[in-house]
N, C-alpha and C positions, 0 to 999 in steps of 0.2 A: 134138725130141720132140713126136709130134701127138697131144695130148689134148684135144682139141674135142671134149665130148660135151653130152648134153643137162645135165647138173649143171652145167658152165662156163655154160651159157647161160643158162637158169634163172637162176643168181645175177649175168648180167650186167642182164638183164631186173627182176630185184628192186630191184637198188639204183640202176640208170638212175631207176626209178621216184619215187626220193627216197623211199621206204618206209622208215621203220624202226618195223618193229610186232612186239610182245610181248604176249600172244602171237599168234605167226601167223597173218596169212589163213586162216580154215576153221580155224583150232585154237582150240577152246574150250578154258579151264581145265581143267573137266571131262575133255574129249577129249587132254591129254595128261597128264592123274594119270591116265588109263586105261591110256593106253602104258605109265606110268611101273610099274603093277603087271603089266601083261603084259611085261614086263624087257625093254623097247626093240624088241619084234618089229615089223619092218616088212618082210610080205614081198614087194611090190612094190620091186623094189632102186631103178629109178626117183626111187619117191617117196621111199625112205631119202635117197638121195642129193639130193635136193631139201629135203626137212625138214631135213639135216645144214645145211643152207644157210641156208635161213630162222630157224634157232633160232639163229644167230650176235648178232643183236639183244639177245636174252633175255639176252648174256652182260652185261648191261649195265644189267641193269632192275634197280630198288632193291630189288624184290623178292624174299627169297634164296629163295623156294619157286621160283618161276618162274627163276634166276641158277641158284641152284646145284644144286636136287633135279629140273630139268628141264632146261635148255639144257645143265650140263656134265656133268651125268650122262648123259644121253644122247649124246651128243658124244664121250663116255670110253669108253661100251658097244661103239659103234658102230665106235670105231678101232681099240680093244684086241682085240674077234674080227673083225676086218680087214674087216670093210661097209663102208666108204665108198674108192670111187674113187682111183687116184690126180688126177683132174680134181677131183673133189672137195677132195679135201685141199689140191690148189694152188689154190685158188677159195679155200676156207678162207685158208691162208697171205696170202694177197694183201688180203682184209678183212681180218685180226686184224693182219698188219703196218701197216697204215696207221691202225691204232686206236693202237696201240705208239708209231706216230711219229709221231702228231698230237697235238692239246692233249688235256688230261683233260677228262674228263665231269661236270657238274656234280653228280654223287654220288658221283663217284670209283670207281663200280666197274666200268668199261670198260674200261679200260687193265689191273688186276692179272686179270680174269679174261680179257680176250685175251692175255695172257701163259702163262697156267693151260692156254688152249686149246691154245696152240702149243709148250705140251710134247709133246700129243699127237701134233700133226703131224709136228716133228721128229722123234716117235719112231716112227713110222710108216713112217718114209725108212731104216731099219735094222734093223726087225723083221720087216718083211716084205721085198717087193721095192722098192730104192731107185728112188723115183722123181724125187730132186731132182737138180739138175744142180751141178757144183762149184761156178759163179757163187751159185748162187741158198742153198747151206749158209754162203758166206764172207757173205752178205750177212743171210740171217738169223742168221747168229750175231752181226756187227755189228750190228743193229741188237735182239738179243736184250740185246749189252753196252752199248749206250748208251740202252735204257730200264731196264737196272739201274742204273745208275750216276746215272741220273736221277731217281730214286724220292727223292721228299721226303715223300710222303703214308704214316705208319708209323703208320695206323690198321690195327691187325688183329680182330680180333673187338667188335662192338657189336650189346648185345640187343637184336633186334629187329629189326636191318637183316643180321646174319649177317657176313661176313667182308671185308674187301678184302684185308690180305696182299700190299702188291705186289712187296716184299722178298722174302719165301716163295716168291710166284708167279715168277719170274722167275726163282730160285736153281733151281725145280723146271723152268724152261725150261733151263736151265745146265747140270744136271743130265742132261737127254737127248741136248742137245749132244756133252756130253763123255762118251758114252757110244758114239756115233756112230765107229765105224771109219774112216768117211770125211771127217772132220772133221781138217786138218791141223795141225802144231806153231805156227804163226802164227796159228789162232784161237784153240788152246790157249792162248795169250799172251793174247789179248782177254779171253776168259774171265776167266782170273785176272785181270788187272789192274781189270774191275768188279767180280769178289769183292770185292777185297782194298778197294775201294772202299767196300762196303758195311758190311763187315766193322770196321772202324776208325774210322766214325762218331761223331760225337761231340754229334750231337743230339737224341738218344733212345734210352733203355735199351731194349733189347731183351726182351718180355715174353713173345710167342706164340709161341716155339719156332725162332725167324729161324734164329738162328747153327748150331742143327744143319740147316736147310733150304743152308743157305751151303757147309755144309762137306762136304755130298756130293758137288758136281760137284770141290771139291778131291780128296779123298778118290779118287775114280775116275780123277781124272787124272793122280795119284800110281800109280795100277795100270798106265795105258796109256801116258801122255803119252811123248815122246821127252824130257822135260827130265828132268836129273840130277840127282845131290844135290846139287853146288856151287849149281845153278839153285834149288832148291827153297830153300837156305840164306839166299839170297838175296833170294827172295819173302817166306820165315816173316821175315826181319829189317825186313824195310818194315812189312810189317804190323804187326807190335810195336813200330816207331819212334815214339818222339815226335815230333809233328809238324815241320816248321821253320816257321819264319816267328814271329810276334806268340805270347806263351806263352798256354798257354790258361784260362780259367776251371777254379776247382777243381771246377765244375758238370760240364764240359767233359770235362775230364780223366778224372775218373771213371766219367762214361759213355760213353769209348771205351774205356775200360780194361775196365770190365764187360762190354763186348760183345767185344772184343780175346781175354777169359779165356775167356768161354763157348763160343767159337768154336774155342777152343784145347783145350780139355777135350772136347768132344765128339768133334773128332778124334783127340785123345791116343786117347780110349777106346774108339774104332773102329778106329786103329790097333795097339793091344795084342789086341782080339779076334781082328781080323782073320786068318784061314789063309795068307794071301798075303803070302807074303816080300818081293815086290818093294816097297809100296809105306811095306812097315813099316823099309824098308832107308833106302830113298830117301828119305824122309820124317819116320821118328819123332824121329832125333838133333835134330833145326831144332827142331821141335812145342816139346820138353824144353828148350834153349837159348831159344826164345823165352818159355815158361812163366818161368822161371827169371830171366828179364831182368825180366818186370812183378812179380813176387814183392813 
């Protein structure tokens, strides 16, 4: 696949440079709350595709007017009415993964919003024309499952500083994954087993909304997935196990059980609404047996 255009090169040139600035070279504050009221127009595609580039930084800065109401809203505008490249988008992928698999940020909000970012991406690879190649979805979905599964930082909203979320952020990477037609039954595996990772936690109650962000890419993957009910029987049963090993504190206990419930109740109640017979077939009998086991 030859996508060498100017966007790849631009963002090889930016970050050879050792730059990381917020906001961008030539972007005054000012000059982007103007984009930001002019609803992301940029009609030079060029420069789209180069600004998409340069506001990858921002996703990172402490600042959530510059983090969230500038770099991933425009970033969001830009993918979802199909502006940016697919050079772009693998320029993108390639910085937000190596933010994913490296250390955190000393403010922690690099890593959940290059996760945030790379829902985008992924879904960008199925809504329009697929531009990734099979290597390169089994590896971002790998390496989408092992910075869930890694997420210790379960700060979600703080006044003042706005959100990190990296549970959330990485459930809603998960989520476009498993949405992905081209995304085979051995990611669908990876997937879940970092759900179910997250999902049964036992070091922090869940407050800002985690477990229904968790249980949608389940949920979808109950619609599409090749796995059956025996398989899903088997998945609800882990996740509702008591651990093995050393028994846990009563502290312990309870707050995997709370997030265990919550996660189970959402889906219960998305699969009672649901119109879609398949996934309420395949799936509701376990949801009700696993409810029923933490009762």
């Amino acid at each position: 696949m030859r996508l060498v255009t100017t966007a790849i090169l631009l963002a090889l040139c930016f970050h050879a440079s050792g730059q990381a600035a917020c906001p961008p070279d030539g972007k005054s504050r000012a000059a982007l709350s103007a984009l930001k009221q002019d609803k992301w127009t940029v009609a030079d595609d060029k420069q789209r595709q180069a600004d998409a580039l340069a506001l990858l930084d921002c996703l990172a800065d402490p600042d959530p007017f510059l983090r969230d109401e500038i770099a991933f809203e425009a970033l969001f505008a830009w993918s979802r009415n199909k502006k940016l490249e697919p050079a772009t988008l693998l320029s993108m992928m390639e910085t937000l993964l190596a933010r994913i698999n490296g250390p955190a940020d000393a403010h922690g909000f690099g890593q959940p919003f290059a996760a945030l970012a790379l829902a985008e991406v992924a879904r960008a690879d199925y809504r329009g024309q697929p531009y990734l190649t099979p290597a390169q979805r089994v590896n971002l979905v790998n390496s989408a499952a092992a910075y869930l599964s890694g997420v210790r930082d379960y700060r979600g909203y703080e006044a003042g500083a706005g959100w990190r979320h990296g549970v959330a952020h990485a459930a809603d990477l998960m989520l476009q994954l498993s949405l992905n037609p081209a995304i085979e039954r051995a990611q669908h595996e990876t997937i879940l087993k970092a759900v179910a990772g997250q999902i049964a936690q036992s070091n922090h109650a869940y407050q800002f909304g985690e477990p229904e962000r968790l249980m949608a890419p389940v949920f979808y993957l109950g619609a599409r997935s090749a796995l059956e009910a025996a398989d899903w029987d088997a998945w609800f049963a882990g996740v509702s196990a008591t651990p093995a090993g050393p028994a846990e504190s009563m502290q312990a206990k309870l707050t995997r059980q709370h997030n265990v419930k919550a996660f189970l109740y959402a889906l219960y109640a998305s699969l009672q609404e649901s119109t879609n017979p398949v996934p309420k077939q395949k799936m509701l009998p376990a949801v009700v047996r696993a409810l029923k086991k933490m009762a």
